[in-house]
Structure formats: C-alpha cells, structure tokens
C-alpha positions in Angstrom: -45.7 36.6 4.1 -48.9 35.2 2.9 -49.3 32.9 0.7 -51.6 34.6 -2.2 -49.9 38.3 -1.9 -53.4 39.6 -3.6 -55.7 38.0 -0.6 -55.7 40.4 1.8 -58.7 39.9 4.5 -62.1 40.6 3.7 -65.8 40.7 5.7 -69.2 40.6 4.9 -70.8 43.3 5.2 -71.0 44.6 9.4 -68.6 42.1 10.5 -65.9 44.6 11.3 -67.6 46.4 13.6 -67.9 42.9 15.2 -64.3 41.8 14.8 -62.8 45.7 15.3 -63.8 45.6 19.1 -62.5 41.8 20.4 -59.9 42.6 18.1 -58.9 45.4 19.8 -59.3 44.0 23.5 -56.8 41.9 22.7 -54.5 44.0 20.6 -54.2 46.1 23.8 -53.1 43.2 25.6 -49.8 42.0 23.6 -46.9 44.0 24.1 -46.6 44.7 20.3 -47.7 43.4 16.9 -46.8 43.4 13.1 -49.0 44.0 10.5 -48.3 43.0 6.7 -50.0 44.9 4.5 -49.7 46.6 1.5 -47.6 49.4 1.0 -49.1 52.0 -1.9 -46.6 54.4 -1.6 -43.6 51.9 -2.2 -45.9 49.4 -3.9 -44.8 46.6 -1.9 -45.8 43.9 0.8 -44.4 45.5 4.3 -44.0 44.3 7.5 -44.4 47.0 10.4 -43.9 46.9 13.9 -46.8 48.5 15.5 -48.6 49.1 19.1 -52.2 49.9 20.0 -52.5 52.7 22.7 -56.1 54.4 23.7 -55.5 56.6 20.4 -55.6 53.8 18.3 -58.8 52.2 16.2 -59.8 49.5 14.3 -62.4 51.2 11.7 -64.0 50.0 7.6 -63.7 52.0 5.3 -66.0 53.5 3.1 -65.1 50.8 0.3 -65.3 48.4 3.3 -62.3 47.8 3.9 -60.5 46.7 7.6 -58.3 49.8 8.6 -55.9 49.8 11.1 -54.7 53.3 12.7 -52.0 52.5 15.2 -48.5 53.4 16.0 -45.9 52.0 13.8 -42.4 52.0 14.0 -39.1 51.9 11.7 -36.0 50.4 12.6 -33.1 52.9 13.5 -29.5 52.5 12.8 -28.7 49.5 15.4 -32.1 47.7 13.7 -33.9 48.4 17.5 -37.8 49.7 16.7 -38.2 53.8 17.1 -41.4 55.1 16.5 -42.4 56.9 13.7 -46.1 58.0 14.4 -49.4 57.3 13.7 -50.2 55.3 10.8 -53.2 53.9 9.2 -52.9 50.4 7.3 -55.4 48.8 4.6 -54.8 46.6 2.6 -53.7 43.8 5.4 -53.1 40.2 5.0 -51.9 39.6 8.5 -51.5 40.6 12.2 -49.6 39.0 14.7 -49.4 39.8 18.0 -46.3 39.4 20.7 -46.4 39.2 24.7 -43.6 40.7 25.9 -40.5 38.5 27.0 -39.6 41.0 29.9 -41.8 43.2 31.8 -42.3 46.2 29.8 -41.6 49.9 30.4 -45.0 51.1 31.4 -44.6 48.3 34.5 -41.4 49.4 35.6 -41.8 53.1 35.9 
C-alpha cells in the first residue's frame, strides 16, 4: 500500500499521453499486474488483479486524471483469479507488473 493513501499519481499537463503509450508497451508484456487504487463504490484502497489485452487503454480524464480500462479480476472460492470484466481505475497510487513463472496459456495452445 502506499505510503500517503491520499497521493495517488499525478502529471502535468500532456504527460499522460506520453507515459499512457510506453506504459502500455510494457503492460502488454507482463503476464499480469495489480493496480491499487481507490475504490468509490466501497470507499476503500483495493488491490486488483488485472491484464491488458488489445481492448485495453491507458487514457486522462477530463479532470486529468490517469485512467486505466483493463480487465480485472476477483478471487473465486479457492482464492485462484476469475475474471470479472472490464473495468476502469482512477484514482491509482500504484501498478506493478508480473512475468509469468510458467509459460502462459496463450503459448501453449
């Protein structure tokens, strides 16, 4: 979690545009990533487990904001990641990305 809950990240103004494109080269490289953010709904910090397909963007707002729309999953029963859809994330504080330990499905179909 980060350490100031209230600082998520923040740009001057058309530096998203450059950061949204190498950020998502190598978003599409990592197996999978989490994103905390802040959750309005349950007014909470959340950590999601998330993966960036072609569908997926990295966009501003029109408050200027970094948004992430990706898909994010939930943990099912066994606590193994299912996915639950498309999502779009805003207030974020972090991202971390994760190359896979074993090859991943796409490669062995």
């Amino acid at each position: 979690m980060p350490k100031n809950p209230h600082a998520h990240m923040s740009f001057e103004a058309g530096e998203i545009d450059m950061f949204a494109s190498h950020l998502a080269k190598e978003l599409r490289e990592v197996d999978h990533f989490y994103i905390i953010h802040y959750c309005k709904k349950r007014k909470q910090i959340e950590e999601r487990r998330c993966y960036f397909d072609s569908k997926s963007k990295i966009w501003e707002t029109k408050d200027g904001k970094l948004a992430f729309t990706c898909v994010a999953t939930t943990d099912d029963d066994n606590g193994d990641p299912m996915i639950s859809g498309y999502r779009t994330f805003t207030d974020i504080f972090q991202v971390k990305g994760y190359v896979a330990k074993s090859p991943t499905t796409e490669v062995m179909q």
